[in-house]
Residue, then its C-alpha position, 0 to 999 in steps of 0.5 A: x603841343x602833342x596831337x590827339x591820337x586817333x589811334x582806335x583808327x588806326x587801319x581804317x579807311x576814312x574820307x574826309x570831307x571839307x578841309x577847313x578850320x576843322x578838316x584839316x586838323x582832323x585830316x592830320x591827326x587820322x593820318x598820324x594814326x595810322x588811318x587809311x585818309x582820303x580827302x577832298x575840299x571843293x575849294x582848290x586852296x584848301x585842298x593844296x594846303x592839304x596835300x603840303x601837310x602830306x594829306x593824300x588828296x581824292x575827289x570823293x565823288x568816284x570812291x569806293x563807299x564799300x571799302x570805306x569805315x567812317x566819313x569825316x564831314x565838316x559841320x558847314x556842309x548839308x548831309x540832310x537838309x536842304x539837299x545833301x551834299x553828293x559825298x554825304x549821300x553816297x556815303x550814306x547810301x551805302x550804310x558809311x557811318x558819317x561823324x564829325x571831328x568832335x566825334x572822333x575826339x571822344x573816341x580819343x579821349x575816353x578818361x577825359x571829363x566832357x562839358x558840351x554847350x549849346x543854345x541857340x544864342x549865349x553859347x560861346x559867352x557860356x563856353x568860354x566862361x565855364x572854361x575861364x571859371x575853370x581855369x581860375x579854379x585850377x582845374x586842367x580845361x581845354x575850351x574848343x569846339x564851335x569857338x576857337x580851336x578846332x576839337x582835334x587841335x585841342x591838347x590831349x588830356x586824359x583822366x584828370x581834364x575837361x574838355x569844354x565844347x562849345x556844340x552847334x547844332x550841325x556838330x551835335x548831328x554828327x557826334x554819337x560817341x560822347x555822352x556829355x558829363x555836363x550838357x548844357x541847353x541855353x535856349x531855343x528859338x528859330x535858326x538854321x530851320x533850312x538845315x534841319x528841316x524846321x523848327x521841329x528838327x532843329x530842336x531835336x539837333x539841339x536836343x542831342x546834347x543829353x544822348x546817352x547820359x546816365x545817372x552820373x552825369x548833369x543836365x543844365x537847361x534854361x527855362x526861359x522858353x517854351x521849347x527848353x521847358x518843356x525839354x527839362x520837364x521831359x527829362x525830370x520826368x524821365x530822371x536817369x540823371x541829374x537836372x539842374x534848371x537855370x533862369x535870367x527871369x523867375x526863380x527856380x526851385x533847385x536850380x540857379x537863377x539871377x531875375x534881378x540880376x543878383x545870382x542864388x545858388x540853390x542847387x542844395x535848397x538853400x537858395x544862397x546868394x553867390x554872387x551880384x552880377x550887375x556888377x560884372x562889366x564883361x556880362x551886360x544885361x539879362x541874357x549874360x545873367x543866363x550865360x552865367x547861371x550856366x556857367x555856375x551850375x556847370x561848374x558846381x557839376x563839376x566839382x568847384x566850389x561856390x566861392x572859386x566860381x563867384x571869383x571865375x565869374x567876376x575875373x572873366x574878360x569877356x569875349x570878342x564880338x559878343x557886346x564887346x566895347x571896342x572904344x569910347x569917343x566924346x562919351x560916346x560908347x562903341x559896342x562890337x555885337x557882330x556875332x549877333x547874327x539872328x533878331x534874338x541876339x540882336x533883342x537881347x543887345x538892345x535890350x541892355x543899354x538906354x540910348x542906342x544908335x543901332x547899325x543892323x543889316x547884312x545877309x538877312x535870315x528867315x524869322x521875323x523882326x518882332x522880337x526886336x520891337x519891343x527894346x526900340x524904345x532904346x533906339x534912337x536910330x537905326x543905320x542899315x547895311x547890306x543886302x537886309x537893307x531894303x527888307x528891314x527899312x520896309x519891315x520897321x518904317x514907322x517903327x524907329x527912325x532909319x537911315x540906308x548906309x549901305x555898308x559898315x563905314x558908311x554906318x558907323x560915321x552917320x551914326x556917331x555923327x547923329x550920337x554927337x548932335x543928339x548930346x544923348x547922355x549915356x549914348x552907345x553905338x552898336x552893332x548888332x546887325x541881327x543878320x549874318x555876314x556873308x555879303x560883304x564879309x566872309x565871317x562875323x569876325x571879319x565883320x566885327x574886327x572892321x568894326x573895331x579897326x574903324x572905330x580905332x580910326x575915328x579915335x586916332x582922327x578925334x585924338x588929332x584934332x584935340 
């Protein structure tokens, strides 16, 4: 597959900072460019991997910022908040311009058509819709970004593609040379508070999705909370650019909306129904109705027609770790929602299924659990593992029944044990640990692909003995 050409590089010094899933990619294709690179990752692993690719490895501590055109920084690593990392303060120090890798695709691919994504829950179920949509359609799409493949592994396009990008808040501080032909905001509610200083920074991170937008170009934006509403009520009033609101829970005049589960167009005031959603099993409960009307209203900005969208949406696959059935035992449904990360993914997952034998747990984040109260009436018992643990069987004692597990195992065995003695009809055990992973896994792909390999063990087990 032929690499992006950063070629508007070309004889420029650029370091590179962070030599991961999207450092090295963008590493490779500066220095096929014909830019000056200089790189560095603190991980001694990365770096020799680097240096094997024919990347000219340097510790960035002693160089020389004056010399220097752009750091490239891997979104992971802090430039601002809690503290910045010692590269990203010199370089801004001395006035260096610091960018991402998506940044540098926009430079690149300047005929090329832009959606960006973000929220802070749905955004990889939308983003990998929007392009499966897409697709189908026959339109030529590459989907990257936050999910999947790394911006500068993507395929070079031109003027007739669409690049769909998948955009966290660290990528959207790090990208000023894209002004999005569709940008879609989901949703806002706490998360990442320590990288952005607070609640107040992360929403201007995630508000970055519309910069520089114009007359021609759509915005898509959730309504179904108060930070997103008031967003789009800025932007209505500022106008400069279309804006089509969407909702999971009331109608909206104008825009795309799904309250009772059945999807209405109503982008041309005809409040046409597109499509019965209750009827797409890949997107379970009321948030993937938000994920969807995205999905619609984005691609009906882009030029497909309603009809094309509605079989998109009816022939979408699903996606890995987001409400995933990985396997169904004795009746009994197991659910892989690893990459609910946060209580507000975790309350959207409990939200969708009757009976539920929960395991949560993992590396805990800041945010209370009130989000999560009101769906226990779902749960029967919850199975808690890792360092949450103690924090969680404080916090919900007296809330649901629990039990401490300790690890993923452990959990998984206890809690389909309690499913097969409770003969609960319609039982599903799901993990949707609302925490992050970084305790005993080194992802939520890691967490959610153990979870599925234990789960096919029990079936071969169960299989056996039948």
């Amino acid at each position: 597959m032929a690499m992006i050409d950063c070629s508007a590089m070309a004889g420029k010094t650029v370091a590179v900072m962070g030599l991961g899933k999207s450092g090295l990619p963008t590493a490779r294709a500066l220095a096929a460019s014909g830019a000056k690179v200089q790189a560095w990752d603190d991980d001694a692993k990365k770096r020799n991997e680097a240096a094997a690719a024919g990347i000219a490895i340097g510790a960035l501590d002693g160089f020389d910022w004056a010399k220097a055109d752009a750091l490239v920084l891997s979104p992971g690593i802090p430039h601002s908040f809690p503290k910045p990392h010692p590269v990203a303060a010199a370089a801004k120090a001395a006035g260096v311009q610091i960018i991402g890798d998506v940044d540098l695709l926009g430079r690149a691919q300047r005929q090329a058509a832009f959606v960006g994504i973000t929220g802070t829950n749905g955004k990889s179920t939308t983003t990998a819709l929007v392009g499966h949509v897409l697709r189908r359609a026959g339109r030529k799409a590459e989907v990257g970004g936050n999910i999947g493949t790394a911006a500068l592994s993507l395929a070079p396009l031109g003027r007739d593609g669409i690049y769909v990008l998948e955009m966290s808040s660290y990528q959207l501080e790090l990208t000023f040379s894209i002004a999005f032909d569709v940008a879609v905001l989901l949703n806002v509610t706490p998360d990442h508070l320590d990288r952005h200083g607070g609640m107040d920074g992360y929403i201007q991170a995630k508000r970055r999705i519309f910069a520089g937008q114009g007359a021609a170009q759509t915005a898509v934006i959730g309504v179904d909370d108060d930070h997103c509403r008031r967003i789009h009520d800025d932007l209505k009033t500022k106008g400069g650019r279309t804006v089509l609101p969407i909702s999971s829970e009331i109608v909206v005049k104008g825009g795309v909306y799904a309250p009772d589960g059945v999807l209405i167009d109503d982008t041309e005031g005809a409040a046409r129904q597109a499509l019965d959603l209750r009827d797409v099993a890949t997107l379970p409960g009321r948030h993937n109705w938000q994920n969807a009307a995205a999905a619609y209203a984005t691609a009906r900005a882009v030029g497909v027609a309603p009809t094309a969208i509605a079989e998109g949406i009816r022939s979408y696959p699903g996606l890995a770790h987001r409400q995933e059935l990985v396997g169904t035992i004795r009746g009994i449904r197991f659910v892989n929602d690893s990459k609910a990360t946060n209580a507000d993914a975790a309350a959207k997952a409990l939200a969708s299924y009757g009976t539920i034998y929960w395991i949560a747990g993992g590396k805990p984040k800041d945010g209370p659990l009130d989000l999560l109260h009101p769906f226990f009436k779902n749960v029967r018992r919850g199975f808690l593992i890792g360092e949450a643990s103690p924090r969680f069987a404080r916090e919900l004692k007296g809330l649901i029944a629990l039990e401490e597990c300790g690890d993923l195992q452990t959990a998984l065995e206890h809690a389909y044990a309690a499913a097969l003695k409770d003969r609960a009809k319609d039982a599903v055990v799901l993990l949707s640990p609302a925490c992050a992973s970084f305790d005993q896994f080194t992802d939520f792909e890691a967490r959610g692909d153990t979870f599925r390999r234990l789960v096919a063990s029990m079936t071969t087990r169960e299989r056996a003995v039948q």
